[in-house]
C-alpha positions as a printed NumPy array, in Angstrom:
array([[-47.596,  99.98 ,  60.767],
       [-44.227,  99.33 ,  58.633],
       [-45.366,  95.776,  57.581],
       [-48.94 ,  97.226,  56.695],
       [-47.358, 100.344,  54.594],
       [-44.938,  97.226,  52.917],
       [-48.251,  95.094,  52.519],
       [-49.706,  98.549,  50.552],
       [-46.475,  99.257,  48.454],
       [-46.512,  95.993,  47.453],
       [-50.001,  96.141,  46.368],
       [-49.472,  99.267,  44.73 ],
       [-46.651,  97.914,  42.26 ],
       [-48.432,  94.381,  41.959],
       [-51.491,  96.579,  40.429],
       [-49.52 ,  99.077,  38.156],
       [-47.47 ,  96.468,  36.792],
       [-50.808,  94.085,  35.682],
       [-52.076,  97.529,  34.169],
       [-48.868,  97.491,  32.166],
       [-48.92 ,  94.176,  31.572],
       [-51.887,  94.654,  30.252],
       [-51.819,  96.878,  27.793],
       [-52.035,  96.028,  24.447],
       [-49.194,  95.942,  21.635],
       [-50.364,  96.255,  17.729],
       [-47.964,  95.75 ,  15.063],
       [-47.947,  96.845,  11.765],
       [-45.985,  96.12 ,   7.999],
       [-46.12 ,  98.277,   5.138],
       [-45.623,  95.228,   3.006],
       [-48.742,  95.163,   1.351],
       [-50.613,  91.144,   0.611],
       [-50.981,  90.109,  -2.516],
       [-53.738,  91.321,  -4.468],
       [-53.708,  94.376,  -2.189],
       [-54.176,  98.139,  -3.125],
       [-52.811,  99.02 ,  -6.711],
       [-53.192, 102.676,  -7.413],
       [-54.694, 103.63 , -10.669],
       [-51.554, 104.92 , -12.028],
       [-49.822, 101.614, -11.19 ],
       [-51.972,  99.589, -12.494],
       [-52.27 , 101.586, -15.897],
       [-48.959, 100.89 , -16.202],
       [-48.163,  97.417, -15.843],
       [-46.863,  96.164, -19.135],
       [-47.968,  92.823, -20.904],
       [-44.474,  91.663, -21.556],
       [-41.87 ,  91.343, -17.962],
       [-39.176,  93.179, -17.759],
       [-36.038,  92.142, -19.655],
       [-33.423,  93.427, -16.986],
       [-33.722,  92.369, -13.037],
       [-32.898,  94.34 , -10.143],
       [-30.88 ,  95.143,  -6.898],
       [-32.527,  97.191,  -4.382],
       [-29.59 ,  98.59 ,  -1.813],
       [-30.746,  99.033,   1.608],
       [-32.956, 102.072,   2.079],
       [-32.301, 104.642,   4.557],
       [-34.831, 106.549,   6.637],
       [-34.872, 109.616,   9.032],
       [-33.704, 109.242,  12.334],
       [-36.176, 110.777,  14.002],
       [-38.812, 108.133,  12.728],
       [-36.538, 105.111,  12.877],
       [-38.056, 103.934,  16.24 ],
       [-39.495, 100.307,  17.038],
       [-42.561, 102.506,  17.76 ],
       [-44.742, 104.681,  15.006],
       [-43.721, 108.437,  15.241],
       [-46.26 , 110.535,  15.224],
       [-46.796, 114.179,  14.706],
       [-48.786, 116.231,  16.936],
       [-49.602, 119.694,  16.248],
       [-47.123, 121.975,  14.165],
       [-43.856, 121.407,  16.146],
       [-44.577, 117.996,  18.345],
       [-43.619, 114.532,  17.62 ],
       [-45.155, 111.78 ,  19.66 ],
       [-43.677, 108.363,  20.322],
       [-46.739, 105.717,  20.284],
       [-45.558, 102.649,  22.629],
       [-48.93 , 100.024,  22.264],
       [-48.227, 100.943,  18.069],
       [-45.196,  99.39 ,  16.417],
       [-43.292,  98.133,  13.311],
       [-43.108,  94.238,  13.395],
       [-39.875,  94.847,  12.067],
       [-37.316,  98.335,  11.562],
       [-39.104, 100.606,   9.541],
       [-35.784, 101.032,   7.233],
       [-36.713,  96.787,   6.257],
       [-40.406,  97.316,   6.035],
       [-39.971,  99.984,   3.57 ],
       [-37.361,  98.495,   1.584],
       [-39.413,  95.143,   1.811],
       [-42.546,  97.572,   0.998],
       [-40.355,  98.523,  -2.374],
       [-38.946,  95.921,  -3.576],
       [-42.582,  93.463,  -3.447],
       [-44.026,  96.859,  -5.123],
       [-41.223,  97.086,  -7.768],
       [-41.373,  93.366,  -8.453],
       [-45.318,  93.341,  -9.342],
       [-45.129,  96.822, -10.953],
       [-41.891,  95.73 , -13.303],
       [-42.811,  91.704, -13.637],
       [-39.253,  90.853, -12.722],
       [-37.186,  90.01 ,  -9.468],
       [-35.61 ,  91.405,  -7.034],
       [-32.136,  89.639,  -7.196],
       [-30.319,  91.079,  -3.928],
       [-27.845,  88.73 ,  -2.303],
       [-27.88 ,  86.315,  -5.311],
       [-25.184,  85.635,  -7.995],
       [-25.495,  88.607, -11.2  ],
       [-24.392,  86.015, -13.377],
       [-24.426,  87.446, -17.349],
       [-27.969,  88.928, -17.182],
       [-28.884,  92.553, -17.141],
       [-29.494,  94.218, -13.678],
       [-30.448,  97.634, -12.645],
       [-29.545,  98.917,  -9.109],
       [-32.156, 100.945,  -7.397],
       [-30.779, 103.121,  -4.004],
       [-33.636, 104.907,  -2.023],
       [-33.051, 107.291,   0.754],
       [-36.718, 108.585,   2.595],
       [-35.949, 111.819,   3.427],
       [-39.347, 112.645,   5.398],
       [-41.979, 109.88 ,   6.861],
       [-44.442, 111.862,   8.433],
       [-47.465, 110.693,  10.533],
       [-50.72 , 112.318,  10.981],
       [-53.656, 110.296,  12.466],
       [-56.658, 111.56 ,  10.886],
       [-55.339, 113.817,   8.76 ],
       [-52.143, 112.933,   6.231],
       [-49.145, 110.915,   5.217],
       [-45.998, 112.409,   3.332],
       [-43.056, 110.054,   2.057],
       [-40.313, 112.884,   0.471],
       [-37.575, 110.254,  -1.779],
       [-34.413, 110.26 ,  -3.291],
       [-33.593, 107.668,  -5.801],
       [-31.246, 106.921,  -8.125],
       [-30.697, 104.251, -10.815],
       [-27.524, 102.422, -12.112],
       [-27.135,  99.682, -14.219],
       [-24.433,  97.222, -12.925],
       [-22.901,  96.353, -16.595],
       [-23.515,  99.692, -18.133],
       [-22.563, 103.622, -17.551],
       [-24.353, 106.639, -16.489],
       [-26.816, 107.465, -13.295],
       [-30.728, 108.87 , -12.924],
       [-31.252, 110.655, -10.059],
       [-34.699, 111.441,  -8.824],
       [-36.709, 112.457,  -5.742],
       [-40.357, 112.351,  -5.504],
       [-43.086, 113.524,  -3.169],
       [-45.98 , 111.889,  -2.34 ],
       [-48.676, 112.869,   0.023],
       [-52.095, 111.027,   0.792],
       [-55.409, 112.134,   3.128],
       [-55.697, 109.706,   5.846],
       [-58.878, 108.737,   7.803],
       [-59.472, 108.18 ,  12.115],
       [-56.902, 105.202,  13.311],
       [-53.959, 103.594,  12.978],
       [-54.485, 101.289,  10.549],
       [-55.636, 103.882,   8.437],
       [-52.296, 105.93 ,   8.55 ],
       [-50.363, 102.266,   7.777],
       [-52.672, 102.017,   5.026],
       [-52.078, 105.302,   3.33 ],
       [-48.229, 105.046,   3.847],
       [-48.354, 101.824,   2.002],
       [-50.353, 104.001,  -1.188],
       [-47.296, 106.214,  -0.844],
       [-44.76 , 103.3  ,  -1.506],
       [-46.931, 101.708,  -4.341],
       [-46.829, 105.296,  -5.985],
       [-43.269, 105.725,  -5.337],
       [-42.638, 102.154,  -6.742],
       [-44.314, 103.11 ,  -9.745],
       [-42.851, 106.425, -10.687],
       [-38.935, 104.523, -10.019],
       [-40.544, 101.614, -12.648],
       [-41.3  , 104.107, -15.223],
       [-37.907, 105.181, -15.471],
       [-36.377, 101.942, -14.999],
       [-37.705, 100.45 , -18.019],
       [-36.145, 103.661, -20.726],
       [-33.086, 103.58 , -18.641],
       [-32.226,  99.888, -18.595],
       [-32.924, 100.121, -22.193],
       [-30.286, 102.519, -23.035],
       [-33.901, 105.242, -24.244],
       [-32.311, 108.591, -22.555],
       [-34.76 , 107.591, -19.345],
       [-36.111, 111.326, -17.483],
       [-37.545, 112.042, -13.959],
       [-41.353, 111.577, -13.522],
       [-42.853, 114.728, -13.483],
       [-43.91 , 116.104,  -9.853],
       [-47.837, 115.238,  -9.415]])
């Protein structure tokens, strides 16, 4: 009876362990391909001409309580749910800033110039901190920013924060999809500032849309 009840245990674990082993893992960027979804506003204001300044984007920061290998969902009004078979290929803190900085670049026409020699030409330093990164399958995404702007041979600082909040449809790739509009929109309000401020033009907020 022992080596029958071993012979059953063993089973047991052999069987939960394949079901585990079986599940599946999808991974997700917010780096969006090339030729990929532009909104309106972006794309009304790309500018003929490049940029005349490059920039520095410094690490981006993101809330702790989404900073998971796993997406962080929210589920109902006070819940928070921690999807294991849905993940980041990478921390969510690089996808974003990877997110911003190929948004920035194709918004501005410049480059991103971080971890390269300054040298003599003009470069503006962007910091972002996400503040909230909320999740809703089926229902909405929300990306709440600070950012600021310094040039690195120059005086004076813009501060900002924006607020951006899209309608998101059934599935995963969905929500991935709309927090990737949020980052193209957030791209594009820190470009049209960047431009008047690197240029010495008395550079404003966006206004709140």
């Amino acid at each position: 009876m022992i080596r029958l009840g071993y012979r059953a245990l063993t089973l047991g674990a052999a069987v939960t362990l394949g079901a585990c082993a079986s599940a599946p893992l999808h991974y997700y960027t917010l780096i969006r391909p090339t030729g990929g979804y532009v909104p309106t506003a972006t794309r009304a204001a790309i500018p003929a001409q490049p940029a005349t300044f490059k920039f520095e984007l410094l690490p981006v920061a993101v809330p702790p309580q989404v900073d998971q290998p796993q997406l962080v969902v929210r589920s109902g009004d006070q819940g928070m749910q921690m999807l294991e078979g849905e993940r980041w290929i990478a921390p969510l803190a690089d996808e974003v800033r990877g997110a911003l900085s190929a948004d920035l670049a194709r918004t501005l026409d410049t480059q991103d110039i971080t971890g390269l020699p300054v040298g003599n030409q003009p470069v503006l330093r962007i910091k972002v901190d996400i503040r909230r990164f909320d999740s809703a399958p089926g229902n909405y995404a929300l990306i709440d920013a600070a950012w600021s702007l310094r040039a690195l041979k120059g005086e004076g600082t813009l501060a900002c924060t924006t607020q951006v909040t899209t309608q998101v449809g059934a599935g995963y790739d969905a929500l991935v999809q709309g927090h990737q509009q949020l980052l193209a929109q957030l791209a594009d309000q820190i470009a049209s500032a960047a431009r008047p401020f690197a240029a010495g033009q008395g550079a404003q907020c966006p206004a709140a849309k």
